[in-house]
DSSP file (Angstrom, degrees, kcal/mol; ACC not computed):
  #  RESIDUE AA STRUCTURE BP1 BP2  ACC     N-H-->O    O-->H-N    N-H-->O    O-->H-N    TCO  KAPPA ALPHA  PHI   PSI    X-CA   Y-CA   Z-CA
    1    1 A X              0   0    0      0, 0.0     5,-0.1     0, 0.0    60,-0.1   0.000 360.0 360.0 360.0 -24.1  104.9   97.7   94.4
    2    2 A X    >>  +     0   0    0      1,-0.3     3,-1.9     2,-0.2     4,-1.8   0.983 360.0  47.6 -81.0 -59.7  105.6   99.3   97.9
    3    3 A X  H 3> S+     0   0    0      1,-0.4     4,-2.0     2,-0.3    -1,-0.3   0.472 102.0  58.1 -82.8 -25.4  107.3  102.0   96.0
    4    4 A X  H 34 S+     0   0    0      2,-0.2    -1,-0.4     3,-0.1    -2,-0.2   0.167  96.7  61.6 -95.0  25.6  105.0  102.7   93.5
    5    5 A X  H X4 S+     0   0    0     -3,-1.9     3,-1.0     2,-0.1     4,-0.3   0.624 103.3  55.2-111.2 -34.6  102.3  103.5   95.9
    6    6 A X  H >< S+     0   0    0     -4,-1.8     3,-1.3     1,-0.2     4,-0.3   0.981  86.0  73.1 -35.9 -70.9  104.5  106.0   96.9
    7    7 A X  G >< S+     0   0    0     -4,-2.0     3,-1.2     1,-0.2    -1,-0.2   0.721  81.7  81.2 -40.6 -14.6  105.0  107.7   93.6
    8    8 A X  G <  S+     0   0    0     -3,-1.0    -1,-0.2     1,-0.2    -2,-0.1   0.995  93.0  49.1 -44.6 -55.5  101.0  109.1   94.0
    9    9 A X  G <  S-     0   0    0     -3,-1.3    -1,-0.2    -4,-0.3    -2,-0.1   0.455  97.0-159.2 -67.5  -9.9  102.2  111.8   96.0
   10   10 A X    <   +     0   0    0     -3,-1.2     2,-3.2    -4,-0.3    -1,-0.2  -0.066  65.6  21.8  58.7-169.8  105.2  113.2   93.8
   11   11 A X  S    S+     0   0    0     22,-0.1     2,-0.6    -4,-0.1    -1,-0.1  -0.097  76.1 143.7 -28.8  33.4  108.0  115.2   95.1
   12   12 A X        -     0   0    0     -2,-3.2     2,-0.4    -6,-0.1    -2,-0.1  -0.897  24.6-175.5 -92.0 106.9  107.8  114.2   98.8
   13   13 A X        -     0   0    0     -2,-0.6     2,-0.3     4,-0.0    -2,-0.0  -0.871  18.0-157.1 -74.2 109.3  111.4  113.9  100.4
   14   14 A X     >  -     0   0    0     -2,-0.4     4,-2.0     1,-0.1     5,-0.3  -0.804  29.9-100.8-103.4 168.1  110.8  112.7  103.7
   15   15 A X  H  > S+     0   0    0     -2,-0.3     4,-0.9     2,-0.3    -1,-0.1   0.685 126.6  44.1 -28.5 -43.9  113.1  113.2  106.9
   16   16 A X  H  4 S+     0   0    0      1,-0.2    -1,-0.2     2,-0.2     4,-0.2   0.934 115.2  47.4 -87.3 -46.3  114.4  109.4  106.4
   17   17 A X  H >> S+     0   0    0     -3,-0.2     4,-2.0     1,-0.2     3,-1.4   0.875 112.6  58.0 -81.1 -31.1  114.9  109.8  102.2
   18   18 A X  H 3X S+     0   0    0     -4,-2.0     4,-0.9     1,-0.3    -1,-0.2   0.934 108.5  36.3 -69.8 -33.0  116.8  113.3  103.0
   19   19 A X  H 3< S+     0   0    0     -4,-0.9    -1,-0.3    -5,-0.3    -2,-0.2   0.527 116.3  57.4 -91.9  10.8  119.5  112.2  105.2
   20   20 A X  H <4 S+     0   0    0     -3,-1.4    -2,-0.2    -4,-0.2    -3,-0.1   0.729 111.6  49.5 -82.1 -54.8  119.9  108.5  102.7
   21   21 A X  H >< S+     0   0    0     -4,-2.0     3,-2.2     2,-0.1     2,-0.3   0.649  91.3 102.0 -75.6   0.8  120.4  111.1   99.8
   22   22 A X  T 3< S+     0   0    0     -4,-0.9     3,-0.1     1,-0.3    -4,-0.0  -0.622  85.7  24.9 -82.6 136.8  123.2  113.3  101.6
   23   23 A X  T 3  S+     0   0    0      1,-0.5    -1,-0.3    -2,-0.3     2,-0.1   0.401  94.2 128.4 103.8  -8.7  126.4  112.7  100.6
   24   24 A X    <   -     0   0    0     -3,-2.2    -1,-0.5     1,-0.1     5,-0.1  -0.528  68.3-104.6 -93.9 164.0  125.1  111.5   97.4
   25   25 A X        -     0   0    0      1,-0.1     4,-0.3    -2,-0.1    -1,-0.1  -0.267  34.9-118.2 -80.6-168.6  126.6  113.2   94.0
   26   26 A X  S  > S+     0   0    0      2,-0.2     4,-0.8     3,-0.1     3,-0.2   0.686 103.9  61.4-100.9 -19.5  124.2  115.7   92.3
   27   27 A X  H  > S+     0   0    0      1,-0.2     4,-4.6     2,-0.2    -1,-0.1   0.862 102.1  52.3 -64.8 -41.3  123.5  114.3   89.1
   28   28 A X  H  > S+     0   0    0      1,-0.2     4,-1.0     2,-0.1    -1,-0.2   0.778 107.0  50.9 -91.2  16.9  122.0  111.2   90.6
   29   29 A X  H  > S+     0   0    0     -4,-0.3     4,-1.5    -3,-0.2    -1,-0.2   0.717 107.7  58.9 -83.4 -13.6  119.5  113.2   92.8
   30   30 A X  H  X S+     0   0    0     -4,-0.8     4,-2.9     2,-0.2     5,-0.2   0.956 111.3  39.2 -65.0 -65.7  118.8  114.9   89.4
   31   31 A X  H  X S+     0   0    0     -4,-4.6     4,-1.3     2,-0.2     5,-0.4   0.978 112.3  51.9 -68.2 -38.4  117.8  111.4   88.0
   32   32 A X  H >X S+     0   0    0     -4,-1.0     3,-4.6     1,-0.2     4,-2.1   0.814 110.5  57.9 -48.3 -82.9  115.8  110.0   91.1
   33   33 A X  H 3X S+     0   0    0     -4,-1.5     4,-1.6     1,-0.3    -1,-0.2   0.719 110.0  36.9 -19.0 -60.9  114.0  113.4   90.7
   34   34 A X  H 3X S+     0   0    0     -4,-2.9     4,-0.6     2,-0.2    -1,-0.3   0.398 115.0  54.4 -80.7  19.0  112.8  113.0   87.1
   35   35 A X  H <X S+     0   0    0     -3,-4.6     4,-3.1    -4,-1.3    -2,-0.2   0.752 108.2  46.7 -87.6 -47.3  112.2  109.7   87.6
   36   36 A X  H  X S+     0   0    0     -4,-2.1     4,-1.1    -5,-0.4    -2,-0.2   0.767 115.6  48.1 -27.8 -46.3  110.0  110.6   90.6
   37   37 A X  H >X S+     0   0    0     -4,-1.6     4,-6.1    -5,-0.4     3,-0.5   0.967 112.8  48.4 -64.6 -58.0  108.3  113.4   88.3
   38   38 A X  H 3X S+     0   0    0     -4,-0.6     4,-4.0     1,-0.3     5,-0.3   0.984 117.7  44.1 -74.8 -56.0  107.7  110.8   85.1
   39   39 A X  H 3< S+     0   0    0     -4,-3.1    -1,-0.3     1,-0.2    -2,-0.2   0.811 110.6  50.1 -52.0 -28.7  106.2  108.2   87.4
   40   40 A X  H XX S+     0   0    0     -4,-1.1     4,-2.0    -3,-0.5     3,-1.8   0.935 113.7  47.1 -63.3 -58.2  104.2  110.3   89.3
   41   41 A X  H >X S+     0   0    0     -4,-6.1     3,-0.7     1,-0.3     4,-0.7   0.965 108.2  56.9 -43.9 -49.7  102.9  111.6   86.1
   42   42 A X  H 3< S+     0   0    0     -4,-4.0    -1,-0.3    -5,-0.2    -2,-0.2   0.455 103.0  50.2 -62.8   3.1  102.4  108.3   84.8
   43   43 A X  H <> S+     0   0    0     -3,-1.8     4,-1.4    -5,-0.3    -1,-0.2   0.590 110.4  51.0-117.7 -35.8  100.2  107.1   87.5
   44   44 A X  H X< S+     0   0    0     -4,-2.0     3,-3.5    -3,-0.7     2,-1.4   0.782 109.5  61.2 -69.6 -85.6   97.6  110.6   87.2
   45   45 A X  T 3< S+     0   0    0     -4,-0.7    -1,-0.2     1,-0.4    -3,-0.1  -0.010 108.6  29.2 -74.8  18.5   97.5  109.8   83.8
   46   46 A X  T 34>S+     0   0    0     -2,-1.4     5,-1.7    -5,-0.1    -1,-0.4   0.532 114.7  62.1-103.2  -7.9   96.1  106.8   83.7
   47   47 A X  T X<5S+     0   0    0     -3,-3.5     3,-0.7    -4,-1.4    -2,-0.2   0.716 114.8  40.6 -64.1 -21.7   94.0  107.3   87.0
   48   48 A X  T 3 5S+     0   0    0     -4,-0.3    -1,-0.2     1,-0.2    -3,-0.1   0.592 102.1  61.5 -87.6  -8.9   92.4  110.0   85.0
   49   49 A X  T 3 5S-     0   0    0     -5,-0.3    -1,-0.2     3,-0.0    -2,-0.2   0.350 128.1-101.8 -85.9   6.6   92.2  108.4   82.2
   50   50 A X  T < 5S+     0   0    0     -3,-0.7    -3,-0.2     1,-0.3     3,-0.1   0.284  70.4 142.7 102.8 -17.4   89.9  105.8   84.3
   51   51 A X      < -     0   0    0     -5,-1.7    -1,-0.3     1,-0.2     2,-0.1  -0.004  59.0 -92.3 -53.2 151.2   92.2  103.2   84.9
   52   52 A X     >  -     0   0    0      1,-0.1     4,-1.6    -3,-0.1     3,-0.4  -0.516  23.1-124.3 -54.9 142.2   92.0  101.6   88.0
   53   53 A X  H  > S+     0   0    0      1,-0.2     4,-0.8     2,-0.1    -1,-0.1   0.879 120.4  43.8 -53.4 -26.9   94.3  102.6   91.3
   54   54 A X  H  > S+     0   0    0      2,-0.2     4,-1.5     3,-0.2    -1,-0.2   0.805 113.3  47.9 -74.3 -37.3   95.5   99.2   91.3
   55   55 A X  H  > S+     0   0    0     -3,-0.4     4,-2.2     2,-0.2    -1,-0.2   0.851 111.6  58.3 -55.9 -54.9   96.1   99.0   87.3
   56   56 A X  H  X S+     0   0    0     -4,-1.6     4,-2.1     2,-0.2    -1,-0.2   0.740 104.1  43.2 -39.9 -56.9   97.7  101.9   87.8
   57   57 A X  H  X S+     0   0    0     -4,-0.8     4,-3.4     2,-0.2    -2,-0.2   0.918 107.0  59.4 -66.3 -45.2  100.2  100.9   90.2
   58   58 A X  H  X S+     0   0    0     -4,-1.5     4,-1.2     1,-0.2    -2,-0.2   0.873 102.5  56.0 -59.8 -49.8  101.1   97.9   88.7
   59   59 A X  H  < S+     0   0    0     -4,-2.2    -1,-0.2     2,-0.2    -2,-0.2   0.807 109.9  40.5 -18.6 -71.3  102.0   99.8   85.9
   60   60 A X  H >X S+     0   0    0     -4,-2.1     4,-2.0     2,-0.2     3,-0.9   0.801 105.5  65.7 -27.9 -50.8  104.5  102.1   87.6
   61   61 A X  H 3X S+     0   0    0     -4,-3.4     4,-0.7     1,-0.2    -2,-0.2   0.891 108.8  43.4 -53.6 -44.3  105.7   99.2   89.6
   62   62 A X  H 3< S+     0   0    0     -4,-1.2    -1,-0.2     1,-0.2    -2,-0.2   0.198 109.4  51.0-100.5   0.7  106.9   98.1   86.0
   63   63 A X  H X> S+     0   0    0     -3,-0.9     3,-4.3    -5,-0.1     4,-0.6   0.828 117.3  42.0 -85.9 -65.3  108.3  101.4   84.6
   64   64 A X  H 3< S+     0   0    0     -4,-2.0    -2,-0.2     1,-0.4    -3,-0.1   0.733 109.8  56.9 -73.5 -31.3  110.5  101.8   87.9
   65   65 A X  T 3X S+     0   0    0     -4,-0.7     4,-0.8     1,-0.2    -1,-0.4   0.632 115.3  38.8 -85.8  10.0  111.5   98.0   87.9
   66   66 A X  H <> S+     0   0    0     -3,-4.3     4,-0.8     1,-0.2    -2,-0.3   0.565 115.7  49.7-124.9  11.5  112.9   98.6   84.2
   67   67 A X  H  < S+     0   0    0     -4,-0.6    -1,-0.2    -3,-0.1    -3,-0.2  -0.175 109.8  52.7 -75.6  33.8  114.3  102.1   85.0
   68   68 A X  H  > S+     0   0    0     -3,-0.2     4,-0.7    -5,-0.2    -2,-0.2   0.417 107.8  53.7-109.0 -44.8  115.9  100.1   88.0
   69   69 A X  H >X S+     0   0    0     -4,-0.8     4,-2.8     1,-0.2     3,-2.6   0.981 108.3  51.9 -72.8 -52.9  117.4   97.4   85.3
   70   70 A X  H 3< S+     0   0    0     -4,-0.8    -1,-0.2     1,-0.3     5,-0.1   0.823 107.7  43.0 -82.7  -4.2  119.0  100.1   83.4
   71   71 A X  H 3> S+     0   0    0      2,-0.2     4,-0.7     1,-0.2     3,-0.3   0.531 107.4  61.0 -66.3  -6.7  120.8  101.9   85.8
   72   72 A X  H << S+     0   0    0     -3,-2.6    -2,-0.2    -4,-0.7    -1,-0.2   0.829 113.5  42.1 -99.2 -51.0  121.8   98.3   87.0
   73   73 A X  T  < S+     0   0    0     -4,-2.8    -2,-0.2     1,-0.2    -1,-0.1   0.242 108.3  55.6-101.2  34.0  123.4   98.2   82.9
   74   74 A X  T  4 S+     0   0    0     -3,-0.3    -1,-0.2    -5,-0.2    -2,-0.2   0.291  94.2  87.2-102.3 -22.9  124.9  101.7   83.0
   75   75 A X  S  < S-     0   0    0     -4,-0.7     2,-0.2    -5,-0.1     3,-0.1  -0.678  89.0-104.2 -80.1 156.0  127.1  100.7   86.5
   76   76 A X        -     0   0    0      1,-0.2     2,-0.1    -2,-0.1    -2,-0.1  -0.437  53.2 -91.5 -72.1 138.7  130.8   98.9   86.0
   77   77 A X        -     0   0    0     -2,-0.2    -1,-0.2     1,-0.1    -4,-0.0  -0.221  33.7-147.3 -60.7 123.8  130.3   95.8   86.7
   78   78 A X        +     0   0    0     -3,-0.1    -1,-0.1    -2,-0.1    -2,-0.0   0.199  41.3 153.3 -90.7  17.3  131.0   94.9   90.7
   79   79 A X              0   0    0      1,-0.2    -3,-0.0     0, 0.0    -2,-0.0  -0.187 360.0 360.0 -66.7 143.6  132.3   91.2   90.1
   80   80 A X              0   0    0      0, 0.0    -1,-0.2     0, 0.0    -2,-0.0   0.514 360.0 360.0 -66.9 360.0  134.6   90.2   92.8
């Protein structure tokens, strides 16, 4: 939830999230980036559309925790 209260603001890198993402390859700052974008979008457009801020979040929370599952079943499996 913490993290879709974040997504209001869009495309804000801060100091701490630039120096996690260095060193990272370029394709997945590509997807964090539209993922950022489509949640941020998704969050005006139901807050203009009337929705509540809270409705609204909750919403997000639940796009981002099921784009979280499927990058979790596009990585090779980590079993020990």
């Amino acid at each position: 939830m913490e993290s879709a209260w974040c997504n209001r603001r869009g495309q804000v890198v801060s100091r701490e999230l630039a120096i996690r993402r260095k060193g990272c390859p370029a394709h997945v700052l590509q997807i964090a980036r539209r993922a950022q974008d489509r949640l941020h979008r998704k969050y005006w457009r139901l807050v203009s559309r009337g929705k509540l801020h809270s409705v609204a979040v909750t919403a997000v929370a639940r796009e981002l925790a099921g784009f979280v599952w499927a990058i979790g079943q596009q990585m090779p499996s980590m079993a020990a």
